[in-house]
Predicted model as a PDB file, atoms N, CA, C, CB and O in Angstrom, pLDDT in the B-factor column:
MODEL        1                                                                  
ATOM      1  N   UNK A   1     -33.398 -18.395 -10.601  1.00 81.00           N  
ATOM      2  CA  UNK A   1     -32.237 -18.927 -11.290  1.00 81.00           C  
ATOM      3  C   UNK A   1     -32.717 -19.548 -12.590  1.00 81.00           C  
ATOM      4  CB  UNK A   1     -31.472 -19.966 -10.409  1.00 81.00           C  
ATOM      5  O   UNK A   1     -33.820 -20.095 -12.594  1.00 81.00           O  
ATOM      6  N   UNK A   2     -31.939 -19.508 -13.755  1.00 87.00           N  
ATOM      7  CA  UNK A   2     -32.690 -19.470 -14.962  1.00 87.00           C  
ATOM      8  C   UNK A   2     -31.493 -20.323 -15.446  1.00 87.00           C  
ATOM      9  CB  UNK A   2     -33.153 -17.933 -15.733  1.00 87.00           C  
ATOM     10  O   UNK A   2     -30.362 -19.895 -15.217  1.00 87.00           O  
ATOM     11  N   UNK A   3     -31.674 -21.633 -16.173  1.00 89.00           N  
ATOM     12  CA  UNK A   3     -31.167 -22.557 -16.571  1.00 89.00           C  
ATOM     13  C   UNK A   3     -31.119 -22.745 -18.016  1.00 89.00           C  
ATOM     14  CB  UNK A   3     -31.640 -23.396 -15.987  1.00 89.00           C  
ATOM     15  O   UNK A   3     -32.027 -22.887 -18.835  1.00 89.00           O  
ATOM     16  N   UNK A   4     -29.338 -22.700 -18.190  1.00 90.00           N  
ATOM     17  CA  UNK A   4     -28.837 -22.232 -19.654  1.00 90.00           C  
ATOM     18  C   UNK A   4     -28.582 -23.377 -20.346  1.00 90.00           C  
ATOM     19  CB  UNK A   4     -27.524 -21.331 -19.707  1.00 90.00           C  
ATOM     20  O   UNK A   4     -28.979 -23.518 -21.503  1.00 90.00           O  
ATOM     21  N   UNK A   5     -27.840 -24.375 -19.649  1.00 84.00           N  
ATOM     22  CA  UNK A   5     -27.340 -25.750 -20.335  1.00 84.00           C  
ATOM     23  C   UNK A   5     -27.435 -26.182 -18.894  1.00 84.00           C  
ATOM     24  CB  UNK A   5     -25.677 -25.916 -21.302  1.00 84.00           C  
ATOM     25  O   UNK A   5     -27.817 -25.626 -17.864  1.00 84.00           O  
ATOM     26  N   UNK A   6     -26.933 -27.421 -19.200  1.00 79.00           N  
ATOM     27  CA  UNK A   6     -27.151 -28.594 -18.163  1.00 79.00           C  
ATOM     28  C   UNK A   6     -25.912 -28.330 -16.926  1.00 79.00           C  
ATOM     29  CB  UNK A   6     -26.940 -30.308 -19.057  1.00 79.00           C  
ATOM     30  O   UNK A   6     -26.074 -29.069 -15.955  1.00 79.00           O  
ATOM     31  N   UNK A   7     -24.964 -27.586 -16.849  1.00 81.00           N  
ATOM     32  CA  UNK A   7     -24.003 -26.886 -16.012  1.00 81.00           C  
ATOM     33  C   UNK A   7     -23.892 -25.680 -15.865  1.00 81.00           C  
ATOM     34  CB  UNK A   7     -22.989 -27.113 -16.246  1.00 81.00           C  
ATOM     35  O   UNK A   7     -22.909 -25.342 -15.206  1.00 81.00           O  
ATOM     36  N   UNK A   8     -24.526 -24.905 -16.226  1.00 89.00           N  
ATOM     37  CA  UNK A   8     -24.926 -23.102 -16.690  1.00 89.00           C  
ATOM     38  C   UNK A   8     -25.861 -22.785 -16.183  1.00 89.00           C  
ATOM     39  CB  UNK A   8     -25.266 -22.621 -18.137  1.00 89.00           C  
ATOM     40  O   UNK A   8     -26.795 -23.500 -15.822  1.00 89.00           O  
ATOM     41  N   UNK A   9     -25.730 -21.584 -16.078  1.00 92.00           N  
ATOM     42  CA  UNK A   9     -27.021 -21.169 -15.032  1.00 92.00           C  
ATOM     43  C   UNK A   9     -26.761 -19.165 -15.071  1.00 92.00           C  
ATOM     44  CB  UNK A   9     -26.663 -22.146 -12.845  1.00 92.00           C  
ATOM     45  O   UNK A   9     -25.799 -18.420 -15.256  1.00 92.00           O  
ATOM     46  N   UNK A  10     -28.297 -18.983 -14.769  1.00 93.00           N  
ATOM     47  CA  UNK A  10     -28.453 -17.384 -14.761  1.00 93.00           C  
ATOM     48  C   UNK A  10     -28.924 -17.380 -13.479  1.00 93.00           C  
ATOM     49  CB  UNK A  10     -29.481 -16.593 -15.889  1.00 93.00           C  
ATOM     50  O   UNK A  10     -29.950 -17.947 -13.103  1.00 93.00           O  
ATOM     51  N   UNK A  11     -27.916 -16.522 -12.582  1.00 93.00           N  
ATOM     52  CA  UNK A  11     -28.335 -15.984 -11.349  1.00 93.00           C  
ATOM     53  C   UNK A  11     -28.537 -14.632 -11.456  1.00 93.00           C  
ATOM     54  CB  UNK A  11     -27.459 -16.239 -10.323  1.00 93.00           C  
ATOM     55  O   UNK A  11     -28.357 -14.115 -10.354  1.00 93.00           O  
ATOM     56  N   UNK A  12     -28.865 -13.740 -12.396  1.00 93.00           N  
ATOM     57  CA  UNK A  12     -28.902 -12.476 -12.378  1.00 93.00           C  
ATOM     58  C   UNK A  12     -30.108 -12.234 -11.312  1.00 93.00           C  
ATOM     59  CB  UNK A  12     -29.055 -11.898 -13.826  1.00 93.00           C  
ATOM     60  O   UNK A  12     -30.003 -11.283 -10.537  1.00 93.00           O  
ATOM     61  N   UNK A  13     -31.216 -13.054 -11.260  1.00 92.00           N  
ATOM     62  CA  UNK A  13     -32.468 -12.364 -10.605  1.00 92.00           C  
ATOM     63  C   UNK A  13     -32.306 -13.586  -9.594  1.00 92.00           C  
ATOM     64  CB  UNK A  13     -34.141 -12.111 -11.606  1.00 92.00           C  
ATOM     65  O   UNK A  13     -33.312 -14.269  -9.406  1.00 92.00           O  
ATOM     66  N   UNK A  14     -31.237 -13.893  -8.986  1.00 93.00           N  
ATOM     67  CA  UNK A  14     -30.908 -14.996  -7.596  1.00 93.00           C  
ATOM     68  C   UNK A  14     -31.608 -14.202  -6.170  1.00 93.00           C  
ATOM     69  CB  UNK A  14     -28.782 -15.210  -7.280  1.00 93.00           C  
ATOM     70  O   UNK A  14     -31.407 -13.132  -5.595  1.00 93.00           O  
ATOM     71  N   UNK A  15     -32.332 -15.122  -6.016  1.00 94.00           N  
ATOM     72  CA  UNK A  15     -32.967 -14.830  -4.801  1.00 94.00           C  
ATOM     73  C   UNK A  15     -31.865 -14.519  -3.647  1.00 94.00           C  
ATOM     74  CB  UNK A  15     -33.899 -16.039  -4.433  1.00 94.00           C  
ATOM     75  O   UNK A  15     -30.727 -14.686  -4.084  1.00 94.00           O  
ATOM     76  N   UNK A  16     -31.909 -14.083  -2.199  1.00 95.00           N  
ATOM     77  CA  UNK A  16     -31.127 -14.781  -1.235  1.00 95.00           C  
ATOM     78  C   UNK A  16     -31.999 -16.163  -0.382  1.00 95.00           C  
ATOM     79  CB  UNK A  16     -30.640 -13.552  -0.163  1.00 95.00           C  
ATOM     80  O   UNK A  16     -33.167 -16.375  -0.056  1.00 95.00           O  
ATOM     81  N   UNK A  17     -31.089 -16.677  -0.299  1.00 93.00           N  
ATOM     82  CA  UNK A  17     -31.194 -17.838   0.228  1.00 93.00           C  
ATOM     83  C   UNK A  17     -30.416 -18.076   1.411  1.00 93.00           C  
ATOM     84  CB  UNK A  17     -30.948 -18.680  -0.654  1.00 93.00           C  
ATOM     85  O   UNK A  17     -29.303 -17.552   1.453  1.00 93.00           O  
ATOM     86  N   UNK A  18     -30.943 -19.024   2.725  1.00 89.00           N  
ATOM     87  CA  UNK A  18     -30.630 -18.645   4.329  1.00 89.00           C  
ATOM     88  C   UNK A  18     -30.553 -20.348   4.520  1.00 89.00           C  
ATOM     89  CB  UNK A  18     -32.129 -17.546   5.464  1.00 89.00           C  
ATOM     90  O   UNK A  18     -31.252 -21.342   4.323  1.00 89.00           O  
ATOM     91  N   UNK A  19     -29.481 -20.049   4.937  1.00 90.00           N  
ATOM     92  CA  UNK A  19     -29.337 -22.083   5.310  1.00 90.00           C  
ATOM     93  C   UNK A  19     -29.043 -21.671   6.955  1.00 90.00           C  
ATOM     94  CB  UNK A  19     -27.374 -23.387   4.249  1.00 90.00           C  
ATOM     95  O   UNK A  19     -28.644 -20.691   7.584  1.00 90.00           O  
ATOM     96  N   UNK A  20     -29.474 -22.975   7.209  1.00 84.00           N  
ATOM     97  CA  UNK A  20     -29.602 -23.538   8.789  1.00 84.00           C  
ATOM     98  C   UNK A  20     -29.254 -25.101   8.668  1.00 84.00           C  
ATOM     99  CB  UNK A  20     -31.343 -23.325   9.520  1.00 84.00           C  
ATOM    100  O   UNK A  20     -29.485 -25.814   7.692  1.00 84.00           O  
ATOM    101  N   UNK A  21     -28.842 -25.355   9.491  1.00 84.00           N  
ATOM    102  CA  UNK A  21     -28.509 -26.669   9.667  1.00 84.00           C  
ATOM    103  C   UNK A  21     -29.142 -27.147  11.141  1.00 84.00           C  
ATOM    104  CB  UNK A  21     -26.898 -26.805   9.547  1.00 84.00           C  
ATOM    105  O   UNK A  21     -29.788 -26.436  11.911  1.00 84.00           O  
ATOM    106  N   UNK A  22     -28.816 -28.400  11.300  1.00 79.00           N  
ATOM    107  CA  UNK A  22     -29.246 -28.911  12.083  1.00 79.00           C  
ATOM    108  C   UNK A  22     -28.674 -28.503  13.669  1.00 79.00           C  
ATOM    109  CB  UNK A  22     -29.140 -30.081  11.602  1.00 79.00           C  
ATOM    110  O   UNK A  22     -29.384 -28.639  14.665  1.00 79.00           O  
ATOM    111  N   UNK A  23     -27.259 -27.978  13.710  1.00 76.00           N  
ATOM    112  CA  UNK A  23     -26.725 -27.089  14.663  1.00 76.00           C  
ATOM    113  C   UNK A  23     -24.933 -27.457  13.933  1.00 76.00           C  
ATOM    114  CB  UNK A  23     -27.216 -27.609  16.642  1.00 76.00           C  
ATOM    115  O   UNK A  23     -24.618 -28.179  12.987  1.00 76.00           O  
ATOM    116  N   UNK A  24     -24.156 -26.688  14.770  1.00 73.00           N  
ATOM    117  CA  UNK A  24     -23.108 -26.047  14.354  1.00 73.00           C  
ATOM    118  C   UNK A  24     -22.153 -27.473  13.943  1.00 73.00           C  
ATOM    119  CB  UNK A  24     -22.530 -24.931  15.566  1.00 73.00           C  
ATOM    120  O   UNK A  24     -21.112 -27.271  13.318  1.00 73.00           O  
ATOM    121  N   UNK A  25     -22.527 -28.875  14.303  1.00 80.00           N  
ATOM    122  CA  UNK A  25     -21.856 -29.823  14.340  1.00 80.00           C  
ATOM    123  C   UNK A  25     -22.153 -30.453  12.579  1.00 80.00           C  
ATOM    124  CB  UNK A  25     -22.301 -30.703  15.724  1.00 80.00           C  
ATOM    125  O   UNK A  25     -21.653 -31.485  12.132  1.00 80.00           O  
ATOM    126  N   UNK A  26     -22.862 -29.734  11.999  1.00 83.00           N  
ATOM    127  CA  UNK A  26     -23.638 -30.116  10.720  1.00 83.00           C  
ATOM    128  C   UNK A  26     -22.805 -29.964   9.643  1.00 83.00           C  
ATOM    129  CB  UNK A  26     -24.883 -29.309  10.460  1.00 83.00           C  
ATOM    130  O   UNK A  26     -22.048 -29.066  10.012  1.00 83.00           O  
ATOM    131  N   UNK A  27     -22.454 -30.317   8.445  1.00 88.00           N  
ATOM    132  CA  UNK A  27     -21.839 -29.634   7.251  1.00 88.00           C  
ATOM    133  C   UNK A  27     -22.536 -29.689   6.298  1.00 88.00           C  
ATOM    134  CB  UNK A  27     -20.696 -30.044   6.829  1.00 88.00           C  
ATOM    135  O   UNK A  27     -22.167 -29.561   5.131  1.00 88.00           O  
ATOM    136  N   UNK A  28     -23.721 -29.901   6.720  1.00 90.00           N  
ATOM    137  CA  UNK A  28     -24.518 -29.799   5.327  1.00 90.00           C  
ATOM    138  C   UNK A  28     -24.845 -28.298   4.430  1.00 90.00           C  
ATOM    139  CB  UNK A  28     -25.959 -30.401   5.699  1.00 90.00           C  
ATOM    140  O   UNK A  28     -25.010 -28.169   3.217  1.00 90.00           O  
ATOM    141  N   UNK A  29     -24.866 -27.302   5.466  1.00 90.00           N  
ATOM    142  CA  UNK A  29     -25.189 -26.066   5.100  1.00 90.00           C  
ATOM    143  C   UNK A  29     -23.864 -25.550   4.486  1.00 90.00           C  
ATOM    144  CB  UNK A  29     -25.756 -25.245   6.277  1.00 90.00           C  
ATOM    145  O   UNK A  29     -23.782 -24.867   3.464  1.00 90.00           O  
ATOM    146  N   UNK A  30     -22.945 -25.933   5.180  1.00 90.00           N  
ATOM    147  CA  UNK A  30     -21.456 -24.781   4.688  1.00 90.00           C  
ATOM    148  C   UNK A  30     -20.874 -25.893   2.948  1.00 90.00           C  
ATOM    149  CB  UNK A  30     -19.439 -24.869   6.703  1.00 90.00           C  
ATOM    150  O   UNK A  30     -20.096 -25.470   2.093  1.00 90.00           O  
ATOM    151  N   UNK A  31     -21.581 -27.297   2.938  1.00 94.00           N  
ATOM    152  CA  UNK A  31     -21.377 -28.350   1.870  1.00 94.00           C  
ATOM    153  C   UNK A  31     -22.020 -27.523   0.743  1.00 94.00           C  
ATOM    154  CB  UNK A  31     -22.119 -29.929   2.169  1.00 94.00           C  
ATOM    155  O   UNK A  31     -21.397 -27.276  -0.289  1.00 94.00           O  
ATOM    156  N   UNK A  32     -23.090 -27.163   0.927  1.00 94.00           N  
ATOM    157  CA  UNK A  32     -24.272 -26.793  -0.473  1.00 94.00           C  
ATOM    158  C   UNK A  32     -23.695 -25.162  -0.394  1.00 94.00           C  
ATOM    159  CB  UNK A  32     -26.603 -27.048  -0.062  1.00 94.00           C  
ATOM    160  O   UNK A  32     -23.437 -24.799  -1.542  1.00 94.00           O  
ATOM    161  N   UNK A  33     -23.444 -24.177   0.516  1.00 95.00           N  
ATOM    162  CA  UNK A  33     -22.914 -22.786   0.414  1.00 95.00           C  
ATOM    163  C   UNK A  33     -22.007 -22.998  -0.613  1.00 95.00           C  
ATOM    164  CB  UNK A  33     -22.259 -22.143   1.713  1.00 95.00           C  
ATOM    165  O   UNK A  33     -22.194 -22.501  -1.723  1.00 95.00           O  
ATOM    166  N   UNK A  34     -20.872 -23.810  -0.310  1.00 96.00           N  
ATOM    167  CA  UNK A  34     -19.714 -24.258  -1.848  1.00 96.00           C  
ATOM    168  C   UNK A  34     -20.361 -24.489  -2.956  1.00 96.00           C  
ATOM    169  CB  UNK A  34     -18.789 -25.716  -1.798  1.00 96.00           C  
ATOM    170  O   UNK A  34     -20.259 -23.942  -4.054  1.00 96.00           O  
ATOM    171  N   UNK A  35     -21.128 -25.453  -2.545  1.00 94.00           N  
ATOM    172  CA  UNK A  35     -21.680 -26.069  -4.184  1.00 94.00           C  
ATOM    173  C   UNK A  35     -22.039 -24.920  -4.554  1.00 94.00           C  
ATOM    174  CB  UNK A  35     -23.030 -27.263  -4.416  1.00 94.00           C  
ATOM    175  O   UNK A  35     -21.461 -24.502  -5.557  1.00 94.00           O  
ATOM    176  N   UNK A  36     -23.090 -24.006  -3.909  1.00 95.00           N  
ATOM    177  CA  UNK A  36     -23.457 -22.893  -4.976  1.00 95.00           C  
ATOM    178  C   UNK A  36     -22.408 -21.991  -5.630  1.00 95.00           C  
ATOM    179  CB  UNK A  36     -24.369 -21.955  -4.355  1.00 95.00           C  
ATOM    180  O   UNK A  36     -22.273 -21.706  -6.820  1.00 95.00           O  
ATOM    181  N   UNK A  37     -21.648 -21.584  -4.486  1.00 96.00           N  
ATOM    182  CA  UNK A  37     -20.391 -20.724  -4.661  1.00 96.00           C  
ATOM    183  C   UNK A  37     -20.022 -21.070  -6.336  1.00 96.00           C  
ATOM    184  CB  UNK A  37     -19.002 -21.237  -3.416  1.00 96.00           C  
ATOM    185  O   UNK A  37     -20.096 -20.314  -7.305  1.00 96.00           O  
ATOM    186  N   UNK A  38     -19.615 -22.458  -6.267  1.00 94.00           N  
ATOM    187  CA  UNK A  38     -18.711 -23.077  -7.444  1.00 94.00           C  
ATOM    188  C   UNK A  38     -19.125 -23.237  -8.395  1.00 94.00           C  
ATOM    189  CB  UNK A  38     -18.206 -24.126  -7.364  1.00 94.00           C  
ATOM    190  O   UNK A  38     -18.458 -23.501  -9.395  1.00 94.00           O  
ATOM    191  N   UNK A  39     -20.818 -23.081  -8.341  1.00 92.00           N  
ATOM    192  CA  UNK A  39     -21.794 -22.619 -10.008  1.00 92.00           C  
ATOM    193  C   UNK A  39     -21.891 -21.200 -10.140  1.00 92.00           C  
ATOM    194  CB  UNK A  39     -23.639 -23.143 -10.104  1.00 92.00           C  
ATOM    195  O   UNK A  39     -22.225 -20.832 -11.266  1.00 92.00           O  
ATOM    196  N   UNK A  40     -21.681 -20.267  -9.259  1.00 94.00           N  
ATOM    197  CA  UNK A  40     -21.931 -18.857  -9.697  1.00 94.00           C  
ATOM    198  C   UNK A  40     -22.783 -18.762  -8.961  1.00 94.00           C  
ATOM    199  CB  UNK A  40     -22.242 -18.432 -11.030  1.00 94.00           C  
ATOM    200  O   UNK A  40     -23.242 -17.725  -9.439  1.00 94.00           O  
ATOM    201  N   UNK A  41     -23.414 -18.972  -8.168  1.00 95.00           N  
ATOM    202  CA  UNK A  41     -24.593 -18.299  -7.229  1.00 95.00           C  
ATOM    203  C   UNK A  41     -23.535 -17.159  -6.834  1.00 95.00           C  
ATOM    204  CB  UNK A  41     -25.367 -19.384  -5.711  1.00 95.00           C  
ATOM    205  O   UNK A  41     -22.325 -17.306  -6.658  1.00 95.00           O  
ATOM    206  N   UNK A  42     -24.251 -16.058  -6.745  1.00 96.00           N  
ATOM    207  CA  UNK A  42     -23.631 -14.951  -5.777  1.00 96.00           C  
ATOM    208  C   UNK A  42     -23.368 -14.622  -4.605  1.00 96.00           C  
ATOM    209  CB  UNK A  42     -23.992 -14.224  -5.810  1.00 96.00           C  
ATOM    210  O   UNK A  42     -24.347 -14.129  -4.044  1.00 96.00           O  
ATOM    211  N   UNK A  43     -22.247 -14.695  -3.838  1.00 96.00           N  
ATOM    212  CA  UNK A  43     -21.700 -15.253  -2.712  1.00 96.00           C  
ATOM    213  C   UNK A  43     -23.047 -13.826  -1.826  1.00 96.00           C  
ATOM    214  CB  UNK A  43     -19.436 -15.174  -2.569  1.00 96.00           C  
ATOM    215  O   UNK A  43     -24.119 -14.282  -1.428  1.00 96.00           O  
ATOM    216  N   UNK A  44     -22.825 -12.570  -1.683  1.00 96.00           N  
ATOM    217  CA  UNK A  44     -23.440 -11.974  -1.787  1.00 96.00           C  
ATOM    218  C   UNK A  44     -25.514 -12.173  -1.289  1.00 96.00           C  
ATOM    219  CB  UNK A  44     -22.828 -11.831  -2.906  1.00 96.00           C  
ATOM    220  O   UNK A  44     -26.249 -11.450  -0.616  1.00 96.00           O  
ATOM    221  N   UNK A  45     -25.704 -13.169  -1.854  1.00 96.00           N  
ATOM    222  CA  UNK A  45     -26.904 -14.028  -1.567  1.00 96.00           C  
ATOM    223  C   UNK A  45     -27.289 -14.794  -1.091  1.00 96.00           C  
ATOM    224  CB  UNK A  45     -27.266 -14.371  -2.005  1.00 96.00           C  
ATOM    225  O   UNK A  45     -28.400 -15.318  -1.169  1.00 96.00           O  
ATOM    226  N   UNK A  46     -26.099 -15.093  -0.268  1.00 96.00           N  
ATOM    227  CA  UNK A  46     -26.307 -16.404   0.446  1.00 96.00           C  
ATOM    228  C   UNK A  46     -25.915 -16.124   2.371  1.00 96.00           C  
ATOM    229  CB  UNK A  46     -25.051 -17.697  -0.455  1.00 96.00           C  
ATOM    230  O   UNK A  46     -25.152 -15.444   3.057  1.00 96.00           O  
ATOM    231  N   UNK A  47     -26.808 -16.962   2.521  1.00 93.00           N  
ATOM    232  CA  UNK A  47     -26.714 -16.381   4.209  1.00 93.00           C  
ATOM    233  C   UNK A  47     -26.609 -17.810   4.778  1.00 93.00           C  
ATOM    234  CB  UNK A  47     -28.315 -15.349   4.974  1.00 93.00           C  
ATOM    235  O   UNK A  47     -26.713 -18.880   4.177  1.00 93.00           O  
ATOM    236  N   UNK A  48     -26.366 -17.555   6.154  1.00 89.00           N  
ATOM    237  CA  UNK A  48     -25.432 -19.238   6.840  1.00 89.00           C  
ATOM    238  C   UNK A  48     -25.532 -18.522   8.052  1.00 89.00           C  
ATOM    239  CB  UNK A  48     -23.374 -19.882   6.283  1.00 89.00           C  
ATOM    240  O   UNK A  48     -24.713 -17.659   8.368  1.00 89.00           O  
ATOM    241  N   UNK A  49     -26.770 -18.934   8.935  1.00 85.00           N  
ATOM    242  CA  UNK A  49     -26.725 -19.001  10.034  1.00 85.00           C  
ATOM    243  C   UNK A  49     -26.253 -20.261  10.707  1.00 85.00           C  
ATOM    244  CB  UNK A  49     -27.736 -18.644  10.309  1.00 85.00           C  
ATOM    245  O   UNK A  49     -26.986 -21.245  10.797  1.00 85.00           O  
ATOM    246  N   UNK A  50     -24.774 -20.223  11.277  1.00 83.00           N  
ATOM    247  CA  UNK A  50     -23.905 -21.171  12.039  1.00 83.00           C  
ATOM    248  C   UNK A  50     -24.083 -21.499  13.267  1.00 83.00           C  
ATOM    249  CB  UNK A  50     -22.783 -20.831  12.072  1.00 83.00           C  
ATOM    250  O   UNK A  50     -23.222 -22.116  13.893  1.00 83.00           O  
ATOM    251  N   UNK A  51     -25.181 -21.146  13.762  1.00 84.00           N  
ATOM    252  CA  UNK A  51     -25.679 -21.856  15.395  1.00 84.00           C  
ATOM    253  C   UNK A  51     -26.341 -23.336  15.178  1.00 84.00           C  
ATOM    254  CB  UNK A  51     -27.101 -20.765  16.284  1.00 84.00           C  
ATOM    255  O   UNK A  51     -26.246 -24.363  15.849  1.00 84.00           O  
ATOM    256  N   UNK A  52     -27.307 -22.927  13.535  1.00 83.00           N  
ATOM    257  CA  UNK A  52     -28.178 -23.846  13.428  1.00 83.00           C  
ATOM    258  C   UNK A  52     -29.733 -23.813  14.264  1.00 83.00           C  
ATOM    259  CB  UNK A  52     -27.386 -24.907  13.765  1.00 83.00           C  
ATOM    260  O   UNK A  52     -29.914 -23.169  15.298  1.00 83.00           O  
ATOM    261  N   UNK A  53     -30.777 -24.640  13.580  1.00 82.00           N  
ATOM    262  CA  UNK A  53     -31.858 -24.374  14.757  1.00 82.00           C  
ATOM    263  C   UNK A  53     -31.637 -25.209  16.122  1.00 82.00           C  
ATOM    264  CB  UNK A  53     -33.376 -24.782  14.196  1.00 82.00           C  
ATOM    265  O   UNK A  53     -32.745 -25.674  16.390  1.00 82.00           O  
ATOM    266  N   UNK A  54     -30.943 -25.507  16.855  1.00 82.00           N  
ATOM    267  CA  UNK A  54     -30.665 -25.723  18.215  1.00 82.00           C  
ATOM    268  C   UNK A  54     -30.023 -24.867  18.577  1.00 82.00           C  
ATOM    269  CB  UNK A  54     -30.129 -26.758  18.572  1.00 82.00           C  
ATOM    270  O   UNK A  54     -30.306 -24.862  19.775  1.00 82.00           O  
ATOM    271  N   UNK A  55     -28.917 -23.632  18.341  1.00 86.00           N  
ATOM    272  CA  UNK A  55     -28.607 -22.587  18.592  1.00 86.00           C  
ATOM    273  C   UNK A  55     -29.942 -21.687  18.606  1.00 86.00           C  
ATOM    274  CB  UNK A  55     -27.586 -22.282  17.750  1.00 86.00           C  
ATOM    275  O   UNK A  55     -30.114 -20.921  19.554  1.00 86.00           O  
ATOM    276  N   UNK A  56     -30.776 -21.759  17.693  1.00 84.00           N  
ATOM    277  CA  UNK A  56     -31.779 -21.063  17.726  1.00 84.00           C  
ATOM    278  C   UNK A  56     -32.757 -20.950  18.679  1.00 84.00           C  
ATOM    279  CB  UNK A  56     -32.205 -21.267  16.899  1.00 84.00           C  
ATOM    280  O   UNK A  56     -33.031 -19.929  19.310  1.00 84.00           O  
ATOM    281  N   UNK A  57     -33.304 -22.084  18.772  1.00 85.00           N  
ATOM    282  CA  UNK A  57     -34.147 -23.097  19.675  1.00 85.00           C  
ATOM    283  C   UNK A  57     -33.945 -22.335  21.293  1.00 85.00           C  
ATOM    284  CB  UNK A  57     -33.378 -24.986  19.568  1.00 85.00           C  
ATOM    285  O   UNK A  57     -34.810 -21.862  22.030  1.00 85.00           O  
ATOM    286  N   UNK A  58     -31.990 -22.470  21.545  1.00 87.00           N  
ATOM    287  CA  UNK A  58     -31.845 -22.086  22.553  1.00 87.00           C  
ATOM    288  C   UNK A  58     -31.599 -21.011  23.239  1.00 87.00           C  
ATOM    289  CB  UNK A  58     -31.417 -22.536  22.718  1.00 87.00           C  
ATOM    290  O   UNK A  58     -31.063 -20.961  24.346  1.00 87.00           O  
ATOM    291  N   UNK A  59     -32.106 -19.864  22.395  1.00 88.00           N  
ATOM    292  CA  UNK A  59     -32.133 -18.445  22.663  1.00 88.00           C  
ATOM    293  C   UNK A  59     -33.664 -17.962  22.547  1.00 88.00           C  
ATOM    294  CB  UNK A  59     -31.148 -17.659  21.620  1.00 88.00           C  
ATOM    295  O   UNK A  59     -34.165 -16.838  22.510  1.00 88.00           O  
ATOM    296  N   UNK A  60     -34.205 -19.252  22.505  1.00 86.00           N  
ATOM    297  CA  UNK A  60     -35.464 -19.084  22.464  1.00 86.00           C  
ATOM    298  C   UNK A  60     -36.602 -18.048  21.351  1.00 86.00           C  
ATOM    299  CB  UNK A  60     -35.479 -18.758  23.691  1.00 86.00           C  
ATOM    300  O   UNK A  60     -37.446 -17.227  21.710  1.00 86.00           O  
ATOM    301  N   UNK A  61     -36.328 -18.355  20.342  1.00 84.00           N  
ATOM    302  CA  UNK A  61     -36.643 -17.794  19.159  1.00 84.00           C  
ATOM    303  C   UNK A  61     -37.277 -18.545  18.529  1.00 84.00           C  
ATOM    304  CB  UNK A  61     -35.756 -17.391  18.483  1.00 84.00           C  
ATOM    305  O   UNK A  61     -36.961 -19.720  18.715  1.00 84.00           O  
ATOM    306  N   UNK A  62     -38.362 -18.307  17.577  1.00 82.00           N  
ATOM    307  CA  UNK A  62     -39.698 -19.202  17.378  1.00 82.00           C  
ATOM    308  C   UNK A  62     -39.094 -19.958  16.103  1.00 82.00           C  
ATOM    309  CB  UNK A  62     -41.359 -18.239  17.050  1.00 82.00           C  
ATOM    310  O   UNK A  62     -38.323 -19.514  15.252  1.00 82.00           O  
ATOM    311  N   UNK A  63     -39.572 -21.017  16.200  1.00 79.00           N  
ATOM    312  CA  UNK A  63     -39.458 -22.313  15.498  1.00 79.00           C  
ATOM    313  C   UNK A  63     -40.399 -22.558  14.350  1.00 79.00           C  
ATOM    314  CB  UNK A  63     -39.652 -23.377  16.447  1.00 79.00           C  
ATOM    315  O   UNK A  63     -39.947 -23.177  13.387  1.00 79.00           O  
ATOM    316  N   UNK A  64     -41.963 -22.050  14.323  1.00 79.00           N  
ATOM    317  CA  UNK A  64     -42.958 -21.828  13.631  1.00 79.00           C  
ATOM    318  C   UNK A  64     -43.763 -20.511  13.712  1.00 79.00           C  
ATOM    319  CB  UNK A  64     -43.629 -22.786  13.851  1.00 79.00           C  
ATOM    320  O   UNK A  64     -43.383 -19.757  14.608  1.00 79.00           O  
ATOM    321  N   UNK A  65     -44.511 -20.202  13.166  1.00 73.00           N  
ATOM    322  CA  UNK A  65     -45.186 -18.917  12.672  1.00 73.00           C  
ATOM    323  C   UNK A  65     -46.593 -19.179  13.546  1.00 73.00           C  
ATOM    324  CB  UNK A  65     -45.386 -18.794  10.762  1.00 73.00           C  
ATOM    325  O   UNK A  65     -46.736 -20.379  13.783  1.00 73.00           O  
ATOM    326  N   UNK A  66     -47.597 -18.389  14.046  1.00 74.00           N  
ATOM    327  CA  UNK A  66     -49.049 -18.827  14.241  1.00 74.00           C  
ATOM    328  C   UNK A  66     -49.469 -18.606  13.276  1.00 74.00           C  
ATOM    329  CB  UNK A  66     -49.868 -18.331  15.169  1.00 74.00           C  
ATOM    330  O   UNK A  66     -48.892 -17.667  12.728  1.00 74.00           O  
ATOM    331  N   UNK A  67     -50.465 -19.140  12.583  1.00 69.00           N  
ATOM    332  CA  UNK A  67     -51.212 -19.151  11.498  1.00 69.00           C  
ATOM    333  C   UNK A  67     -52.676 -17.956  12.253  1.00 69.00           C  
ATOM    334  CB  UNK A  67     -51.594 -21.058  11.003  1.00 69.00           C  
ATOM    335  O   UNK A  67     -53.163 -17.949  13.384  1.00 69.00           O  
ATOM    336  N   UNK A  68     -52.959 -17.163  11.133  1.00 77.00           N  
ATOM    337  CA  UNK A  68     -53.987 -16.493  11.279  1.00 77.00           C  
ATOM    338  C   UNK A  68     -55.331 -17.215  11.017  1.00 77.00           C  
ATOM    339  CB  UNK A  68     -53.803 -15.451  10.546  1.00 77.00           C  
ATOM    340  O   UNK A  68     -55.494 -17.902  10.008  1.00 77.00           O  
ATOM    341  N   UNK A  69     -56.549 -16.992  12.212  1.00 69.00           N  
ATOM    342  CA  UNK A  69     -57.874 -17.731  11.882  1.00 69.00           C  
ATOM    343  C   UNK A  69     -58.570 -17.435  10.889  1.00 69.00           C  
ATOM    344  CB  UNK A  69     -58.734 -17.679  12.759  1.00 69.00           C  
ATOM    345  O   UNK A  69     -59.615 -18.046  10.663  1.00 69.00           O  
TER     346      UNK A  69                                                      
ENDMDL                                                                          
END                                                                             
């Protein structure tokens, strides 16, 4: 994201970006999804997993990576 003026912004080369929250009781993730929305981030780029990591957690799906020796 490439920064034009102090409210402006270039999302042409916008990453995607994956929010999680703390679990589904959270609004922090679907709070900042707007905020971007309402600068032009590209809706398109943005991902919102709505279980959260305790939805995650509880389907038993890894939480951290192993690091290679």
């Amino acid at each position: 994201v490439k920064v034009i003026d102090d409210d402006k912004f270039d999302f042409t080369n916008a990453k995607t970006a994956v929010f999680f929250c703390n679990g589904a009781w959270c609004p922090l993730s679907s709070k900042s999804i707007r905020y971007l929305i309402n600068i032009g981030y590209p809706k398109d780029k943005l991902l919102w997993y709505r279980g959260g990591v305790h939805a995650w957690s509880m389907v038993a799906l890894p939480l951290t990576k192993k690091l290679k020796e």
